[in-house]
N, C-alpha and C positions, 0 to 999 in steps of 0.2 A: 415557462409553459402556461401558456392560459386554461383558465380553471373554468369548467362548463358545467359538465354531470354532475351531478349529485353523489354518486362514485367519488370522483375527482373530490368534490367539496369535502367528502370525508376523511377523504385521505389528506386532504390540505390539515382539517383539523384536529387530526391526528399527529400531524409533523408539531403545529403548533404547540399541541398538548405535551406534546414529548421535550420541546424548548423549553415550555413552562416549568416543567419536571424537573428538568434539569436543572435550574436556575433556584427554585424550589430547596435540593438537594445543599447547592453550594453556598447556600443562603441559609441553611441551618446547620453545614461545617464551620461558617464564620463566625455565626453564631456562640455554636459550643465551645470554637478557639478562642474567642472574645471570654468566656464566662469562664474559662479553663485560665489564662491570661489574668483576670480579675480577680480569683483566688489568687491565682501567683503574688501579685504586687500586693494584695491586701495581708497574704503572709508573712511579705517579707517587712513590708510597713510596722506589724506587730512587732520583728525581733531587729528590727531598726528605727525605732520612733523619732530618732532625731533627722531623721531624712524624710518626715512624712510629709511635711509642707511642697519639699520638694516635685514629690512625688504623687502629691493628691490633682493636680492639672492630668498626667495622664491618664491614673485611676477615672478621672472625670472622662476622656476619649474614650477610653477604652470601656466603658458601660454604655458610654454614646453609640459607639459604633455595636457593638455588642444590640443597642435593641432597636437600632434603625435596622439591623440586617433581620431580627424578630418581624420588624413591621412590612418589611417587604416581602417575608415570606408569606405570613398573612394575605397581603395583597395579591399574590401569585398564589394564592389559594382559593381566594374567589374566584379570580381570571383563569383558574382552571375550570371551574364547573360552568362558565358561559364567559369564552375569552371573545367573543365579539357577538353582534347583534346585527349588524350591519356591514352593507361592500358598497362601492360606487365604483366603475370603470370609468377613468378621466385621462383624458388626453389633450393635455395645456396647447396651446396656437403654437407652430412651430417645430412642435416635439413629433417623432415618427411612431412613437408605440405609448400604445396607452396603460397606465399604472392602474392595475386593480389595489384599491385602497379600502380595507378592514378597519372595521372603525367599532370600537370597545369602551368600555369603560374608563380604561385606562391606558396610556402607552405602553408598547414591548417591542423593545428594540433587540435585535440580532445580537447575540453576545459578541460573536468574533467580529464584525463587518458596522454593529451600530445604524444598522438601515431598519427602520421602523416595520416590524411586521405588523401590529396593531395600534392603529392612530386614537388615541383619546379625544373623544367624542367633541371636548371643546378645544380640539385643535384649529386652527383657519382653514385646514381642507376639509376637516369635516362637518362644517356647516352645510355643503354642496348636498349631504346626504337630507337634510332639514328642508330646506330653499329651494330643491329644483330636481324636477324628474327626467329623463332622458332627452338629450337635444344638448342644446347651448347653456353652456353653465359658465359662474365665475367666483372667486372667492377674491377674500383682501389679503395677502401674508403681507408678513416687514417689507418687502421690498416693494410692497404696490399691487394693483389686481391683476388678478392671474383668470385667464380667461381661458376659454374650452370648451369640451366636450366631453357629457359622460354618456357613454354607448350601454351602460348596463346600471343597473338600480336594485340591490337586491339582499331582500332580509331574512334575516335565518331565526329561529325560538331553538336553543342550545341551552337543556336545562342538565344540571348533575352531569355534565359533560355529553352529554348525547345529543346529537343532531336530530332535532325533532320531526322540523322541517324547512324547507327552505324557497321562497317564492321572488321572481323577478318583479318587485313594486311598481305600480303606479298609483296615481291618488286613489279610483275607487278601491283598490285592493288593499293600500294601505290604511282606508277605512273600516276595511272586513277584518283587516288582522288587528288594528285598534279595538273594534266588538270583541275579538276573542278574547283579547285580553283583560276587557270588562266582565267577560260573562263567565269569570274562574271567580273563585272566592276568596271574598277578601283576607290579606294577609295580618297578622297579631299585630303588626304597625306599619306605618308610610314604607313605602319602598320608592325607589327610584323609578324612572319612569323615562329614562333616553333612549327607547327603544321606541318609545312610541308618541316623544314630543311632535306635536302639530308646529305648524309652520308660522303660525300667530305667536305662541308661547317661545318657540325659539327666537322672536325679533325680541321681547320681552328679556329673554335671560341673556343675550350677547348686547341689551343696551348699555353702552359706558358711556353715555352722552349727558344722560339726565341728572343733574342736582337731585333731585326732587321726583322722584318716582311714582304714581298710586296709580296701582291697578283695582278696578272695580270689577272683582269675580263673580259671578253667579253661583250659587250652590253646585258644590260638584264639579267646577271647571278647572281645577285641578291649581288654583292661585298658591296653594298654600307650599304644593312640590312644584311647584314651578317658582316661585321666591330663595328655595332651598337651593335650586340647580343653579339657579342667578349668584346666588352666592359661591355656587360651587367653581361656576366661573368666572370671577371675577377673583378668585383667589389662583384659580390659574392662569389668567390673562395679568393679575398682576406680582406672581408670587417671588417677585423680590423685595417689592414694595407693602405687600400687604400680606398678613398670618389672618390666622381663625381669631387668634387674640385680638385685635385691630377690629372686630365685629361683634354687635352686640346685638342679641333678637331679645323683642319685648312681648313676652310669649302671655297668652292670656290667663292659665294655669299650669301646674306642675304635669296633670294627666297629662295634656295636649303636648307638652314638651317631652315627653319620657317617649311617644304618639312617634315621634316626629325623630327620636333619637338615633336612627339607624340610617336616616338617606344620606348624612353627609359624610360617614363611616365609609358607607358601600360604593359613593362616588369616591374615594381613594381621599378625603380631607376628615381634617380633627373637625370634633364638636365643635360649634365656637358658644361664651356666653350666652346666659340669658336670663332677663329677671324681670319684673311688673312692672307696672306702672304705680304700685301699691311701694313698693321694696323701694320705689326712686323718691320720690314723695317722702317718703319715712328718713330718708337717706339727707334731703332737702330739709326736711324740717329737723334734722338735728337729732331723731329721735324725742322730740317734747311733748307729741302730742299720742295720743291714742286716737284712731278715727276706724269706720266702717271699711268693709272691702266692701268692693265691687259685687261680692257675691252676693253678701249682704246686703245690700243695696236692692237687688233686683228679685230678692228674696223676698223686702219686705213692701214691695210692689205686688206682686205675684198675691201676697197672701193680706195683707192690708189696705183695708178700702180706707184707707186718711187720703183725703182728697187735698190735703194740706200737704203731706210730705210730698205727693207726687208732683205736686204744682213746684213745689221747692227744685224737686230735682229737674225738671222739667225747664227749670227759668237756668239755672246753672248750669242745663246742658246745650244752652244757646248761644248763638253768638253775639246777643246781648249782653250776656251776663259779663264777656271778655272787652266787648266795648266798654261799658261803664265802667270795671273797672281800670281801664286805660283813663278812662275822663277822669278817674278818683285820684288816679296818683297823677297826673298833673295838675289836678285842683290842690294836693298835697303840697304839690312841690311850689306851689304858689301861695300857701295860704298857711302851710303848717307852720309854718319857721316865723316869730314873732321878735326882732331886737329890742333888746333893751339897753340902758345904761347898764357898765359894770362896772363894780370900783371893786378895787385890788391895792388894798391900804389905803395910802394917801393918793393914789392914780387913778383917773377916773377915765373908762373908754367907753364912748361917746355908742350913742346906737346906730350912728349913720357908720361908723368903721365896723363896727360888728356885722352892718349889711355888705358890707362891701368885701368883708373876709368872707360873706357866706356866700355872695355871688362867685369868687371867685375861686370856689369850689365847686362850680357846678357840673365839671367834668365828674364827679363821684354821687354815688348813689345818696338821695337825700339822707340818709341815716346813718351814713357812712363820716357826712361831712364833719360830725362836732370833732372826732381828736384831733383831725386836720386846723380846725376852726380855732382848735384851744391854742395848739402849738404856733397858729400865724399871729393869735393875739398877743402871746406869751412874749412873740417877734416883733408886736408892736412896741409892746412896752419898753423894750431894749432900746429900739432905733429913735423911737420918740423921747423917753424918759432918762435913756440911760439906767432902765434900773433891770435886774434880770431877776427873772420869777422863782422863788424856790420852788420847791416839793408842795408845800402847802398852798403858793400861789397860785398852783399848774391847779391844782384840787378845786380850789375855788370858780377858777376859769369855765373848767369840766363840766364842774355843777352847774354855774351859771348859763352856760351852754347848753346843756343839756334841758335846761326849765324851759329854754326858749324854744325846742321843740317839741314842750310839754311833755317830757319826760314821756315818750311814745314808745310801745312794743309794739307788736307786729301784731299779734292779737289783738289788742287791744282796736288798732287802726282798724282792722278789718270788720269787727263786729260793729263800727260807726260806720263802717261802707254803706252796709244797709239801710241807715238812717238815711243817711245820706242820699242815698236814692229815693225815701221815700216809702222804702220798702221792709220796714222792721220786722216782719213774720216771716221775710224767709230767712232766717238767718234762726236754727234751733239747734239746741245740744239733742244725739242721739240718743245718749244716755248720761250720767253723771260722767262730766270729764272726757266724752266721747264724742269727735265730731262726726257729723253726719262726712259720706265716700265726698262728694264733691267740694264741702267744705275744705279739702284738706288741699284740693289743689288750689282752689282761690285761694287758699293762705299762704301757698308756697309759694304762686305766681305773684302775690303781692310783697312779697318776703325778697323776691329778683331783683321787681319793678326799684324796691325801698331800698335794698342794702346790697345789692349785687348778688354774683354767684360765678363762683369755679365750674368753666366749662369743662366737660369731658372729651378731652384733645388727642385723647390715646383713641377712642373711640371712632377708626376711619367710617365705617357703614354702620347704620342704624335700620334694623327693619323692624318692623310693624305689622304685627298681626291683627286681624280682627279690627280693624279701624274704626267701623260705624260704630264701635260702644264706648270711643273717646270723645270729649268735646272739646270745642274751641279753647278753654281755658288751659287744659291738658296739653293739645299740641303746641299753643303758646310758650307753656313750659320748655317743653320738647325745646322749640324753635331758640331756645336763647341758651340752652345748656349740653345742645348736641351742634356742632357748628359745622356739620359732614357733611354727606351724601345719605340718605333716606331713602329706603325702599317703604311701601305704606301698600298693605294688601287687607282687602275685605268684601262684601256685600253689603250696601246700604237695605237692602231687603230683611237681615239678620241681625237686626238691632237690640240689643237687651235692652234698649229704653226708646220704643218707635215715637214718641210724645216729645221727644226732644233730639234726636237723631243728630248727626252729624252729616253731612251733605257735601256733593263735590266742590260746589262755588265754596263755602265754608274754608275747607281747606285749602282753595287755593287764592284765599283772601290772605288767610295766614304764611302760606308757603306760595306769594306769588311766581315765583324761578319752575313751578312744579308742571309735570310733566302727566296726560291723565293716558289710560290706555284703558280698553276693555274687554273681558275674556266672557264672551256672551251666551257659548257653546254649553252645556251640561252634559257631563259625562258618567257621573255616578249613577245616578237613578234612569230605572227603566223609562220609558214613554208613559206609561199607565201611572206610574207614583209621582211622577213630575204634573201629570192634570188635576192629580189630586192637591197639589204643593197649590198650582195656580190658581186654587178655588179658594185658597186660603189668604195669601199673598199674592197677586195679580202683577209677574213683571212680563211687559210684551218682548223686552228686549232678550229673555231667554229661548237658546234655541234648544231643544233637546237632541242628543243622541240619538240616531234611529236604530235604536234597541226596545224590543219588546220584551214580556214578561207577562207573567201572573196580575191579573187588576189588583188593588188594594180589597182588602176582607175586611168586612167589615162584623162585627158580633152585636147585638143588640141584647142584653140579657134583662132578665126578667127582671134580677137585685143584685148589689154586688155580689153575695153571694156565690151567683152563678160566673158572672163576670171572674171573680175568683179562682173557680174551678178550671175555669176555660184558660185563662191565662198561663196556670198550671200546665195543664194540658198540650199547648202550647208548645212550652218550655218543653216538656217529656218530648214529645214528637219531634222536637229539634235534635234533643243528646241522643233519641233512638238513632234517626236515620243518618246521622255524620254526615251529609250531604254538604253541608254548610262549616265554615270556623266560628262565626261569631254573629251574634244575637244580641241586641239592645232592648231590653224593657225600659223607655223613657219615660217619665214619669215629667209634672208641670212644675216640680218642686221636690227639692233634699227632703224635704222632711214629709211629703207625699211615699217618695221611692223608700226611706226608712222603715216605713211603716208597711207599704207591700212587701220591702224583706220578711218582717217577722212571719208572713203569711209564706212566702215562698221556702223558709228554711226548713220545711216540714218536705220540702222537694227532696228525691235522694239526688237529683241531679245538683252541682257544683253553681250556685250562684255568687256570683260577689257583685258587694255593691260600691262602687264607687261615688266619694264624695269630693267635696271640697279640697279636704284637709288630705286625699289620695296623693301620691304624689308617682304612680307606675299607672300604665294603662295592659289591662291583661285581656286575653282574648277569653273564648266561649261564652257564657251569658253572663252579661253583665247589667248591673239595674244603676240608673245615672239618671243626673236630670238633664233637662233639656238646655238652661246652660251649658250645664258643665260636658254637653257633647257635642255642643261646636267643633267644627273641626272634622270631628273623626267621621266612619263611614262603619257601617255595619251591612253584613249580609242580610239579618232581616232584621226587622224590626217590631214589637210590637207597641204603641201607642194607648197604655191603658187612661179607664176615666173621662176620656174624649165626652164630656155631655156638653151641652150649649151652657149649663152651670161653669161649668168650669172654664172655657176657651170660649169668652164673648170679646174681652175688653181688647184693646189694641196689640198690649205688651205680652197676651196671653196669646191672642193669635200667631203672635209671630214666635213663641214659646212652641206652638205646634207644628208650624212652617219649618222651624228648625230640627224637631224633631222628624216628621217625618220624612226630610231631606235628607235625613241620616242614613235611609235605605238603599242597599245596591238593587236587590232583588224581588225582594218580598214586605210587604206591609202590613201590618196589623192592626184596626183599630176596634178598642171595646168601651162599651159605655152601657152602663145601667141607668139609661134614661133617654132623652130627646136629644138627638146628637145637633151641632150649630149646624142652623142653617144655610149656611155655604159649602157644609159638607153632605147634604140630601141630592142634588141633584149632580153627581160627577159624571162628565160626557164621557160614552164609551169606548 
C-alpha cells in the first residue's frame, strides 16, 4: 500500500512503533533469561570449583549475550521516540514499483521476513536522501551504481514518539526546516544532527578516499558533529575491519569532550578514545619533564605583557622553528659523532674502523647507534684479533663510544639547538624545572628525530580537533608516531595564538598526501551576532545562515559597579523566563571569570563556573572563559569587560571573536569604559 496522508503516515508509524515494542519486549526476556542463566552457572561454579576453568568460557557468553540484548534494547528505546527522520520513494531503472525507503538512525529490520523497515542513515541507499531531490537519482551499493528515480522526498520532526509533522522536501524547504531547527534551544550537549546534514557536509563524512583530511570550518558550521558522524561512518562502512578502539580523537579539553560525549551513543556506536596533545608529549617524554599546558600558555599571553615570552612562542609556533630543527639534526648527524683510537688491553681499534662501524649503522637513529656500535667493535676484535671481549671489555667499548658522541641527552642537545641557531633567548625555563608548552614538543620531536619512537599501530583513524592552536613542530610529531588515516578539523580564524597561527600550506607541507575541504556556511549564530563577529575578525569567506534575531545589546555602565549589577540582572531575567537552556558569561580569562564568580554567588540563581581543571560540561549558566569555550554553543551569551583596555591586542581579539561566536541567539556585551573601536560602528 503506498503511504500518502498524513493519516496513513501515522498509522504506518504506529505499526512501526508496535515492531519496536515488541522486539523491545523480547529483548529484555533474554536478557532476564541471560542474568537468571548467569546466577545459575555461577552457583553451581561455587559448589563445583574444580569444574570452574571449565566453565568460566560460558559464564564469559553467557554475560556477553546477556548485555548485548541490554544494549539493543536501549537502542530500540531511542528508535522508539523518533524511529526515522526521513522517506525517499525510489524506483531503480528496470524495476516496476517503486520502494518507499525510511531512513533512521539506525537499521530495523522485520523480525519474521529480515526486510529492512528502517534503513540506517549511512546505509548506500540512503545517501540519495543527502544528494538529490526529486528526478533522477543514483547511489553506489557492492554490487556497482544503482540508478533511478525517486518520485517523493519527505521529512518528518517525530519527537517522544509523536508525529509532529511531516513535509514533502525540496532544497528551499529543507532550508526552512534546517532554521527551525536552529531557532529551538540549544541542548545540555552536541546531539546529532542526520536529520538535517547539508549536502557539502555529507561528501565530507562518506569520504574514504583521503589519507589525510582537513577541513577548515567556519564558526558555527557544524565541523566538529560533522567529524563525529564521519567517524560514525566509517565505523559502519568498515565494521569488520575497524571498532571505536581502533580511533583516537585528540580533544582539546576535558569540558569539550564530556561536550561532545552523547552524539556517538545516539548514532548507535561506543565512545571511542581520546586524550591531548599535553597527555601524548608527556607519554613521549617518558614522563621526565614537567612543562606548561597549553592553557597555560595562552593564559599567560592574555595576562603578560613580556614581549619576550610571546616572541618565544611565537618563533616555536612557526614553521621555522620545525625547519631548523630538521637542519639541526642533520647538522647532528654529521658533526656529533667524533672517532677516535680505542685500545682495549693490548688491542688497539684504529678511528678509521670505528667510522666505518658508525656509518654502517646509519640505518638507526643517531643515538640509537653506540650499543650496536659497541657490539660490532666487540665483532671486530674477534675476527681480527681472535680475542673475545669480556664483561669488562664490552664496558670499556660502551664508554668509549659513548664519549664520542660526547656523552649527549636529549636535553641537553636541544637547549644548544638554540645556540646553534644563533638564537640563545628563546629558549627559557618557565619556572624552576618547568618547561615553557612549546618547549616540550621541540624536545620530543628532537627526542624521534635522535633515538627513534614506537609508532601507534593499533591506532587506525586519528582526528583532530581545533587544529589552528597546533604548530608545525606538533604535527611533525603527529606525522612520525601516528602512520594512519587523519581527520584534522578547525578554523584558522579561532587561533589561541593568532601571532603564530598554523596555516593551510603549513600543513600540507607537513602532510603533503592531504586532502583540504571547506565548510563556509555558518549555522549557529544569528545574522545580527555574525556582523558583529565580522567587525572583530573579518573572514569574507563566511557565509551566514539567513536566520535573523535580536541585534547584539550592548550596556555601557557608568563603573564596574554598575556593569556588575547589570550582569546580575541579566542572569535573573534569564532563570525567571525559562525561555532559554543555557547562558555563557565569557569572561578574557580563568582568573577574570573567577573572580566575577565571587560577585555572582550572591545570585540565588544556580551559577557554575567552569575551569580548566572541569572535566563535565553542564547546562544553565555557566561562567568560562573564552578558551575554554571553544567548541561549545550557548543560547545566550553575555560578553563582560569588553573595553578597548581589554580586547586591543591580536590574541585578545580573537579571545572575543571566540567568544562571542558562542552565541545561538542572544548577545551581550558590557563594558565600564570605551568599548574597541571595531566594535562602535556595527552595520544594521
Amino acid at each position: 500500500m503506498q503511504i500518502i496522508t498524513e493519516k496513513e503516515e501515522k498509522e504506518h508509524l504506529a505499526i512501526i512503533q508496535s515492531r519496536i515494542t515488541a522486539m523491545m519486549n523480547a529483548g529484555r526476556e533474554l536478557a532476564n533469561k541471560r542474568a537468571a542463566d548467569l546466577l545459575e552457572q555461577k552457583a553451581y561454579v561455587r559448589d563445583n570449583r574444580d569444574e570452574k576453568a571449565i566453565l568460566h568460557q560460558s559464564i564469559v557468553q553467557t554475560a556477553g549475550s546477556g548485555e548485548a540484548a541490554l544494549a539493543k534494547t536501549r537502542q530500540l528505546g531511542r528508535l522508539l521516540q523518533t524511529p526515522y527522520f526521513g522517506r525517499i520513494d525510489f524506483k531503480a531503472t528496470g524495476q516496476t514499483e517503486e520502494q518507499p525507503i525510511y531512513i533512521g538512525v539506525c537499521t530495523l529490520k522485520d523480525y519474521d521476513t529480515g526486510v529492512p523497515l528502517i534503513y540506517d542513515w549511512r546505509s548506500p541507499v540512503s545517501s540519495m536522501f543527502y544528494d538529490f531531490e526529486t528526478g533522477e537519482a543514483s547511489y553506489e551499493a557492492p554490487i556497482g551504481n544503482v540508478a533511478g528515480e525517486i518520485s517523493l522526498k519527505r521529512q518528518y520532526r517525530i519527537k517522544n514518539g509523536q508525529l509532529e509533522f511531516m513535509i514533502d522536501t525540496a532544497a528551499p524547504v529543507f532550508d526552512e526546516l534546517l532554521q527551525q531547527e536552529l531557532s529551538v534551544s540549544s541542548d545540555e550537549k552536541m546531539k546529532n544532527i542526520v536529520a538535517t546534514i547539508q549536502q557539502d557536509q555529507h561528501a565530507i563524512i562518506r569520504d574514504e578516499t583521503s589519507q589525510i583530511l582537513v577541513i577548515q570550518g567556519v564558526a558555527g558550521s557544524g565541523k566538529t558533529s560533522i567529524a563525529l558522524h564521519r567517524i560514525a561512518f566509517l565505523l559502519y562502512r568498515h565494521r569488520d575491519t575497524l571498532t571505536s578502539k581502533d580511533i583516537l580523537i585528540i580533544s582539546p579539553n576535558k569540558v569539550f569532550a564530556d561536550y561532545i560525549s552523547q552524539v556517538l551513543p545516539e548514532l548507535g556506536e561506543e565512545n571511542v578514545p581520546e586524550t591531548s596533545m599535553g597527555l601524548l608529549v608527556d607519554e613521549l617524554l617518558e614522563r621526565k619533564y614537567v612543562f606548561q599546558r597549553l592553557f597555560e600558555q595562552v593564559t599567560m599571553m592574555l595576562e603578560n605583557t613580556d614581549d619576550a615570552f610571546t616572541k618565544r612562542v611565537n618563533y616555536k609556533s612557526g614553521f621555522e622553528f620545525l625547519r631548523q630543527l630538521n637542519e639541526y639534526v642533520v647538522w647532528l648527524n654529521n658533526h656529533l659523532f667524533k672517532p677516535t683510537t680505542i685500545t682495549v688491553g693490548r688491542f688497539v681499534i684504529p678511528a678509521a674502523v670505528v667510522m666505518e662501524k658508525y656509518t654502517a649503522c646509519h640505518r638507526l637513529p643517531l643515538l640509537k647507534r653506540g650499543p650496536e656500535m659497541a657490539a660490532a667493535l666487540a665483532q671486530y676484535l674477534f675476527y681480527k684479533h681472535r680475542y673475545e671481549a669480556d664483561t669488562k671489555d664490552k664496558t670499556v667499548l660502551k664508554r668509549a663510544v659513548a664519549a664520542m658522541f660526547g656523552n649527549a641527552n636529549i636535553f641537553r642537545l636541544y637547549k644548544e639547538f638554540f645556540k646553534w641557531t644563533g638564537q640563545p633567548t628563546m629558549f627559557k625555563m618557565a619556572a624552576a624545572k618547568v618547561l615553557e608548552y612549546l618547549d616540550a614538543f621541540g624536545l620530543a620531536y628532537l627526542k624521534i628525530c635522535l633515538e627513534g619512537v614506537t609508532v601507534h599501530r593499533k591506532v587506525k583513524h586519528l582526528l583532530i580537533d581545533e587544529m589552528q592552536d597546533y604548530s608545525p613542530v606538533q604535527y611533525a610529531m603527529i606525522a612520525k608516531i601516528f602512520p594512519c588515516k587523519i581527520t584534522l578539523l578547525g578554523d584558522i580564524h579561532q587561533s589561541l595564538n593568532p601571532g603564530g597561527k598554523i596555516d593551510l600550506d603549513s600543513l600540507r607541507k607537513i602532510f603533503p598526501q592531504s586532502q583540504q575541504v571547506t565548510l563556509n556556511k555558518s549555522y549557529r549564530s544569528t545574522m545580527e551576532i555574525l556582523r558583529l563577529a565580522q567587525q572583530i575578525i573579518h573572514n569574507p569567506a563566511l557565509v551566514p545562515m539567513e536566520r535573523h534575531g535580536q541585534p547584539p545589546v550592548f550596556f555601557r555602565a557608568v563603573d564596574e559597579r554598575q556593569e556588575l549589577v547589570h550582569i546580575q540582572q541579566l542572569i535573573t531575567d534569564f532563570t525567571q523566563q525559562r525561555r532559554c537552556k543555557s547562558m555563557a558569561v565569557i569572561c578574557k580569562t580563568e582568573t577574570v571569570a573567577a573572580a566575577l564568580m565571587e560577585t555572582l554567588m550572591e545570585l540565588p540563581a544556580a551559577v557554575q563556573l567552569l575551569t580548566d581543571a572541569s572535566h563535565r560540561f553542564t547546562d544553565g549558566v555557566v561562567l568560562i572563559s573564552a578558551q575554554l569555550s571553544k567548541g561549545l554553543e550557548f543560547d545566550q551569551v553575555i560578553v563582560p569587560f569588553a573595553t578597548a583596555a581589554n580586547y586591543h591586542t591580536a590574541i585578545e581579539k580573537s579571545m572575543l571573536y571566540i567568544a562571542c561566536t558562542r552565541a545561538m541567539h542572544a548577545l551581550h556585551i558590557t563594558a565600564a569604559g570605551p568599548l574597541p573601536a571595531y566594535l562602535e560602528n556595527i552595520p544594521p
